[in-house]
N, C-alpha and C positions, 0 to 999 in steps of 0.2 A: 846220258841219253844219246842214242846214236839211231844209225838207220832211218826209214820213212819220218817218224816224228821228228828228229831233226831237222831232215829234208822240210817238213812244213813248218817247224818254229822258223826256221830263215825264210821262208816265202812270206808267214805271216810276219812277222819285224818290219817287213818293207810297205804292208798296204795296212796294218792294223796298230795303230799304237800299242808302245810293249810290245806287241805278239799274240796277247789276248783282248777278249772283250769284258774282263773283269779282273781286277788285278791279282788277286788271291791264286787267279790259276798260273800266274807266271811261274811261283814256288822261288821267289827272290831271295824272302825272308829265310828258305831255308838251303839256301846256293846252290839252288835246282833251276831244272831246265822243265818244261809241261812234255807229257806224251801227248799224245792224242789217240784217242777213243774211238774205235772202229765200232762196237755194237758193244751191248749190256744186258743181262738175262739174269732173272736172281737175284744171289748174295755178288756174282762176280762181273766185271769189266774185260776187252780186250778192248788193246792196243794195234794201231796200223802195223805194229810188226810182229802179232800174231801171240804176244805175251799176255798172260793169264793175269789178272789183281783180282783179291779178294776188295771188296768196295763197301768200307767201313763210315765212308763220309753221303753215299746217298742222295744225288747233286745235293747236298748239303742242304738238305732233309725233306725234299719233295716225294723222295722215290720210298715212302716210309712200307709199302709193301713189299721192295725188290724192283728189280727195272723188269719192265714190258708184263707187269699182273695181266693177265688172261681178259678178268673185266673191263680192267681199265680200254685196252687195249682194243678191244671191239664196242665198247663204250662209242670211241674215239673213232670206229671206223663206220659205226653206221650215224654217225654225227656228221662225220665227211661225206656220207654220199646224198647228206641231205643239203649241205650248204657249210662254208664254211664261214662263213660272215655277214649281216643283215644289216647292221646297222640300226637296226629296231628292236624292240622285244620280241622274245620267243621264250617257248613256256619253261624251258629248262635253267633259266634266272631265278623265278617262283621255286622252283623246286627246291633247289640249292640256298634260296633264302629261308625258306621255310624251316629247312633241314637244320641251317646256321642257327636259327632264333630257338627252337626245339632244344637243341642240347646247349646250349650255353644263355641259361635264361637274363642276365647280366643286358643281354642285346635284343632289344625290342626292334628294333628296324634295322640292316643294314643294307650297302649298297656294295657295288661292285666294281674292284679296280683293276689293274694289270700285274700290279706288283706290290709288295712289301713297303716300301721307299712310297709309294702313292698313299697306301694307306694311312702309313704315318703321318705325312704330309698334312692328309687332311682332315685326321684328329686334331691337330696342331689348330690348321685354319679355325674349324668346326670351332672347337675351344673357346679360341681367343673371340669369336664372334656371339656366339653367345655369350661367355662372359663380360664381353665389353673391356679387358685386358690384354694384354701384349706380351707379360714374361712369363716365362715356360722353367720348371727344374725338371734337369734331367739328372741322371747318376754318372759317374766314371766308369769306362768298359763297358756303358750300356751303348748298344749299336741301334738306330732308328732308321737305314736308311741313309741316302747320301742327299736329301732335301737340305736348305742352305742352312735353316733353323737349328737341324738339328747336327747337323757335323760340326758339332763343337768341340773343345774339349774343356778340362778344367781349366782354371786360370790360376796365378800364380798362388792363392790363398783358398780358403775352403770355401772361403763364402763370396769368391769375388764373381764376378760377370765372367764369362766363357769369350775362351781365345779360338779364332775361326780353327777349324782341324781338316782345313786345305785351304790352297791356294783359291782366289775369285770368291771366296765367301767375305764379305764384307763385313768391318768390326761392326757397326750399326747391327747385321744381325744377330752374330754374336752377344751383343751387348744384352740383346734382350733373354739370355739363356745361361742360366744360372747353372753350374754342374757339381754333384754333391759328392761324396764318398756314398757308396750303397753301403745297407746298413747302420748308416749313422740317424737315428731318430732327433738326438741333441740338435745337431747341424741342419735338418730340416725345420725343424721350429725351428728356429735361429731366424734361416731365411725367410719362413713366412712373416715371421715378428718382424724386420729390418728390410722388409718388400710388403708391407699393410697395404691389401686392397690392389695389390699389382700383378699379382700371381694368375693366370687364365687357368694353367694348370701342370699336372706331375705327369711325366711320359717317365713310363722303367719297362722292364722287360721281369716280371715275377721272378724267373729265374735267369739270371744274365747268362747267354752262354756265345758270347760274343769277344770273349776276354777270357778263355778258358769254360770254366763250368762251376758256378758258386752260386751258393742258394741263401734264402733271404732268414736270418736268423731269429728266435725270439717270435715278438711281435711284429716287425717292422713293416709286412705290409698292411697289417692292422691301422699302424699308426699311421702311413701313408692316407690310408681311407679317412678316416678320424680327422685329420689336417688338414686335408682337402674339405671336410663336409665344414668343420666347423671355420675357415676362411673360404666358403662358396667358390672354391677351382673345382674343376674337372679330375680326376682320377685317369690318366688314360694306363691301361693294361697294353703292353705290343707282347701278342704272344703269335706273332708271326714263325717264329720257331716252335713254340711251346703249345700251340694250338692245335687240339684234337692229335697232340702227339704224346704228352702227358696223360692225359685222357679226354675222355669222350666228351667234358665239358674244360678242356685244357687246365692249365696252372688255376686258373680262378676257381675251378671245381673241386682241387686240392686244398689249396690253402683257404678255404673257404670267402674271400674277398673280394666284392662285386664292384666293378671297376665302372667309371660311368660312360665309358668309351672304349673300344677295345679293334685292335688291326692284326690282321690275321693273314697269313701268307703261305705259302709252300705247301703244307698239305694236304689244301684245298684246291689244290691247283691240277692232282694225279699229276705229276711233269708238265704241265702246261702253265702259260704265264698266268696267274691267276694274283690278286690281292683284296681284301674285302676290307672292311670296318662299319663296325656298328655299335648301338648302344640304345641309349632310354629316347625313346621317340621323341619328348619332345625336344631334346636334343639334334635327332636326324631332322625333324621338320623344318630345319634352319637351313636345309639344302635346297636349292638349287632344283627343282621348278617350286616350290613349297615356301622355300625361303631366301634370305639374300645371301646366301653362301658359295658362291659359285665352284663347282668341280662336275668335270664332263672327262670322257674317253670315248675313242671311235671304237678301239674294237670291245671296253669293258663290257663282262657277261655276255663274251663271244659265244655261239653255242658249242664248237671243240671244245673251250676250256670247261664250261660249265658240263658240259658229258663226261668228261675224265677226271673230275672234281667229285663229281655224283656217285660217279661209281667208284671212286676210292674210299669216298666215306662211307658208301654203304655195304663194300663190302670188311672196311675195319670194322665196321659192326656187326653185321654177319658175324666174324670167325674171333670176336670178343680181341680184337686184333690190342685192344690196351694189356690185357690179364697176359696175354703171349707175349709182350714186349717187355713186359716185367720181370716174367720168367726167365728170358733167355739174357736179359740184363743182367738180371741175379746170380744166373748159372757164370754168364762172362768176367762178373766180378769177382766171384771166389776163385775163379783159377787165375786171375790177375793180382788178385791181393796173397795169393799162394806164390806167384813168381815173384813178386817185390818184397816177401820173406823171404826166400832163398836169396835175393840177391842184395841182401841187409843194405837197401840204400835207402835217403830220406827221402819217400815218396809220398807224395797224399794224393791220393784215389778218390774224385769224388763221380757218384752216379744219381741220376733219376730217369726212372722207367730206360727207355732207350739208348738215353744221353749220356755219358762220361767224359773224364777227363783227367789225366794225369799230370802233377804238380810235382817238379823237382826239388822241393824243398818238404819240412816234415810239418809245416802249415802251423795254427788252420789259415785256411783261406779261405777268408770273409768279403773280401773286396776286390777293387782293382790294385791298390798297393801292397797286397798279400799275397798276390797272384803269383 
């Protein structure tokens, strides 16, 4: 890296921890330094120094039309010249909820958050308060967000309690989070059998794509539901990634399994911070004016975000925007899977709809220790 982005990685290093405001963009992991992004149109990005990218990550998967879509975008500007923030309801929350309950019928009521990491958050709460339980299983490589609950990681054995997965998360919460191998059916019974009656509920992400890109094999998220129903936990789905990006009733529409709570992020948002979660009413009813659940936000179901939310989903629907993500997925993997024949190395290629991922090894890769 050199030039203006340099110039502002050093300015930023001095007043911004790292340099960024999320770590993933420092490019540590891969002994890179960040450009920085002068404007974005399309398939493509430019840089403060006037360089071309092709933009294959999509702020990392908000932008599922291209950057600055036409609708989105005047969406977004007759939303500004009405007001950009009320702090009360306005009718473009209803809409957007409506829309949400309409294609992913799994969600009877939901509410309205900021981000991904909120959502999660308070399927978690939600959960444990109606069930009247405290321990949560999550899988390996699955990503919920940085809430304290949920940044766990495994611990030293497959069925032991979860080791904090940063610093200031205290073991106490840890303790109450149990982290499994995804994929393993065995290992789940196991812990509901040797956790009776303690379990609130299963948080996973259908398809993990948080640790690469690997999909749920078999039955298993069959069995997930099945487990949860038959010990009275909660199912939560986080298709924050996979929501209305797989299709128009996300991953749950796919693999046919109806989750009893489900957070949803990124491409509800058009680029704007947006986060939702919902599920079986009388589930939601436990919120907060309704119920003893308490979760609030100043700016949730701002009207910008919910205008640029609106008009992303309605125009993925419009122009059948799932059927055309499939296509040009499909088209992208046969001449990907043509160049990793020619280049006789051991690679596993995996894809859904939009999503891929390439695996340096000849797999398969079912989990997080496969990866």
């Amino acid at each position: 890296m050199s030039g203006r982005s340099s110039e502002l990685f050093t300015a930023a290093q001095k007043r911004i921890p790292g340099g960024v405001n999320s770590p993933v963009r420092a490019f540590r992991n891969v002994s890179g330094s960040p450009f920085f992004v002068s404007r974005a149109q399309g398939s493509k990005i430019w840089d403060v120094d006037g360089k071309e990218y092709i933009d294959y990550v999509g702020s990392w998967g908000p932008a599922i039309l291209g950057h600055g879509p036409k609708a989105v975008v005047e969406a977004v500007r007759q939303a500004a010249a009405r007001g950009l923030s009320f702090g009360i309801p306005n009718p473009l929350e209803v809409e957007v909820a409506e829309l949400i309950c309409d294609w992913m019928p799994s969600i009877e009521k939901v509410r309205m958050v900021n981000s991904g990491t909120e959502a999660a958050m308070s399927c978690i709460r939600l959960a444990r308060a109606f069930t009247g339980r405290d321990k949560v299983i999550k899988f390996d490589g699955c990503y919920h967000g940085h809430a304290d609950a949920l940044l766990v990681q495994a611990g030293s054995g497959a069925l032991t309690h979860g080791q904090p997965g940063s610093a200031g998360v205290p073991q106490a919460f840890a303790d109450l989070t149990i982290s499994l191998p995804f994929n393993n059916a065995a290992l789940l019974r196991k812990a509901f059998a040797e956790n009776r009656g303690q379990i609130a509920a299963v948080i996973v992400e259908p398809v993990p794509a948080n640790a690469g890109l690997y999909f749920p094999t078999g039955d298993f998220l069959s069995v997930l539901r099945e487990e949860c129903t038959a010990n009275d936990a909660l199912l939560i789905f986080d298709e924050v990634i996979t929501g209305f990006r797989l299709a128009r009733g996300g991953a749950q529409e796919i693999y046919g399994v109806k989750p009893d709570l489900t957070a949803l992020g990124k491409v509800i948002g058009g680029g704007l911070p947006v986060g939702a979660f919902g599920g079986r009413a009388e589930i939601m009813d436990e919120l907060s004016p309704l119920g003893p659940v308490y979760q609030a936000g100043t700016l949730s179901g701002n009207p910008l975000a919910m205008a640029a939310g609106l008009a992303q989903l309605r125009e993925l629907d419009r122009i059948n925007g799932w059927k055309l993500l499939e296509e040009r997925g499909a088209q992208f993997e046969a001449l990907t899977r043509a160049a990793i024949g020619r280049a006789k190395q051991d690679v596993t290629f995996h894809r859904i709809g939009s999503m891929f991922c390439l695996f340096f090894t000849p797999g398969p890769v079912i989990d997080l220790a496969s990866a």
